[in-house]
N, C-alpha and C positions, 0 to 999 in steps of 0.2 A: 541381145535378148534371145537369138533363136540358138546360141551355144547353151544359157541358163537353165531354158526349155526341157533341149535333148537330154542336159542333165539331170532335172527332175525326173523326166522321164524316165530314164535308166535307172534312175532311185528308185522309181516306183516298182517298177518292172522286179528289179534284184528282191525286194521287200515282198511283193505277192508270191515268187517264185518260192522265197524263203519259208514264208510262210505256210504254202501246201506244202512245201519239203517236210516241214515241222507236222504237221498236221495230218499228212498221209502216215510220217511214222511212229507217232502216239496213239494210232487208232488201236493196236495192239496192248497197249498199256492198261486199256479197260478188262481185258479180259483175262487178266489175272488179279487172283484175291489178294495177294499177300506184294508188298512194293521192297519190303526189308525183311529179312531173315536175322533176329538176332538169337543165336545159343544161349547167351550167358557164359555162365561157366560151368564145364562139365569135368568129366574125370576121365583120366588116363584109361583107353579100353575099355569107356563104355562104349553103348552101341547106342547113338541119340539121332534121333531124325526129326526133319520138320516136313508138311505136305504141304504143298500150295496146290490150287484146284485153277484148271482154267477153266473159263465157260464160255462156248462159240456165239455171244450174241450179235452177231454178225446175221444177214441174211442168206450168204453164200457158206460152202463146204471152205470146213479151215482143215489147213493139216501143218502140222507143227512138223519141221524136218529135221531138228535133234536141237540135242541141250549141250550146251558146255560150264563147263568150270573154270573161272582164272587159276586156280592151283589144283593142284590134287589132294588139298587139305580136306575139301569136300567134292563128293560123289553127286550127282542125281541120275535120277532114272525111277525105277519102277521094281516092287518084289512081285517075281511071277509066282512065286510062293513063300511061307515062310524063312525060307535059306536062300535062294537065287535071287540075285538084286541084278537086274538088267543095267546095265547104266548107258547115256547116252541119249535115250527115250522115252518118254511120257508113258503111260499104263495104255492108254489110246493117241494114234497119230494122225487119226481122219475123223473130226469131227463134223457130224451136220447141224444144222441150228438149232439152238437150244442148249445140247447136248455138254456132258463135263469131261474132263479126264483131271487125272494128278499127276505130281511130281513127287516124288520124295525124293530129299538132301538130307546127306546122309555125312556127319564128320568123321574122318579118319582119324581117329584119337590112338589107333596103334601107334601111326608113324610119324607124325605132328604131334606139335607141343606147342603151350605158351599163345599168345595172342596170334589171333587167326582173324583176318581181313582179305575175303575177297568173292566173288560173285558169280553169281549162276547167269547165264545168258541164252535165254530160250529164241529157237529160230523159229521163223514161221516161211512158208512158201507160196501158200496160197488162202485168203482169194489174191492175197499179191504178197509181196517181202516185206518184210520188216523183223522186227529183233526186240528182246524185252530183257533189261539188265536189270535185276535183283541182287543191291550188296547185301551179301552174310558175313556178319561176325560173330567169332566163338572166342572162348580163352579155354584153351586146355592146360588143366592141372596135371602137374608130374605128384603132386606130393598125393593126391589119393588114385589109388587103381583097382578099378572091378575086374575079378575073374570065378566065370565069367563076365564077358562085355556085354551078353545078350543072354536072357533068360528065354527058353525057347519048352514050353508044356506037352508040345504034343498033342494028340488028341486024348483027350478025358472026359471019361464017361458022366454024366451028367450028374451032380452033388454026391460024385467018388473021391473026390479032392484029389492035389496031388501037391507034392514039395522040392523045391532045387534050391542047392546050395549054393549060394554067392558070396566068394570071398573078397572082403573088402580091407587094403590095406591103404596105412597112414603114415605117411614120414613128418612126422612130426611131434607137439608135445604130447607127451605121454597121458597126459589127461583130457585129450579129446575125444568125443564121444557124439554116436548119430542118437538124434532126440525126436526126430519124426521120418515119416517115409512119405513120401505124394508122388501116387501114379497118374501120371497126365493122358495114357491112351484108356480108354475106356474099356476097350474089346478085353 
């Protein structure tokens, strides 16, 4: 009877132990927007990103101490401006409560091709450790290619307009043809 005992007991034990394990390290998983990244499909050389936003609703000061990627198919990090993409780091790494930062994931459509499976992994340090994994999938097209990958205006004077060329090539049938355009960032 008292060997059955010590056993339950140790069940229990392993089982609550487990369970704040689980519990301390999902507390991190609220505070990001986005839990999957999926691209779609995009084109050879364009330039496609997606943002996910954390938000510190924690009571304590959060600080995220870098990002990674299982491949180098995709990038994250941060544009410090239009052209410099930090990679590695959130746009903010010390949040206090309340407060937001972003990430932008960025696909490497230069140097990858074809289906793209694999994930961002955001660290954190404090108010203690934990880790927040975000699978991304993309499928990169080789048969269509923008050049440019990124349309970039500049600064323009306010309703002076302005126009960039982008060349878009197709390997394939001869009679395909683009039938609409949708721009997904607003700005």
């Amino acid at each position: 009877m008292t060997g059955s005992m010590g056993r339950w007991g140790i069940a229990a034990l392993v089982l609550v132990t487990a369970a704040a394990e689980v519990q301390a390290q999902n507390w991190a998983d609220q505070l990001v927007d986005k839990k999957k990244l999926e691209f779609g499909v995009i084109a050879r050389n364009s330039e496609t990103t997606n943002i996910i936003t954390i938000t510190n609703t924690t009571q304590s000061t959060l600080h995220i101490s870098h990002l990674t990627t299982a491949c180098r198919c995709a990038e994250a990090g941060y544009y410090q401006d239009s052209r410099t993409f930090v990679q590695g780091a959130p746009a903010k790494s010390l949040l206090q409560p309340g407060e937001k930062t972003t990430v932008t994931v960025r696909m490497n459509t230069n140097s990858f091709t074809g289906a793209r499976d694999t994930a961002l992994t955001i660290y954190f340090d404090a108010p203690q450790y934990s880790e927040v994994r975000i699978p991304i999938t993309a499928y990169i097209r080789t048969d269509v290619v923008f050049d440019p990958g990124k349309v970039d205006f500049g600064n323009v004077e306010f309703l002076a307009g302005s126009s960039k060329t982008v060349r878009i090539t197709y390997a394939g049938r001869p009679d395909w043809q683009i039938r609409d355009l949708k721009v997904d960032n607003p700005q």
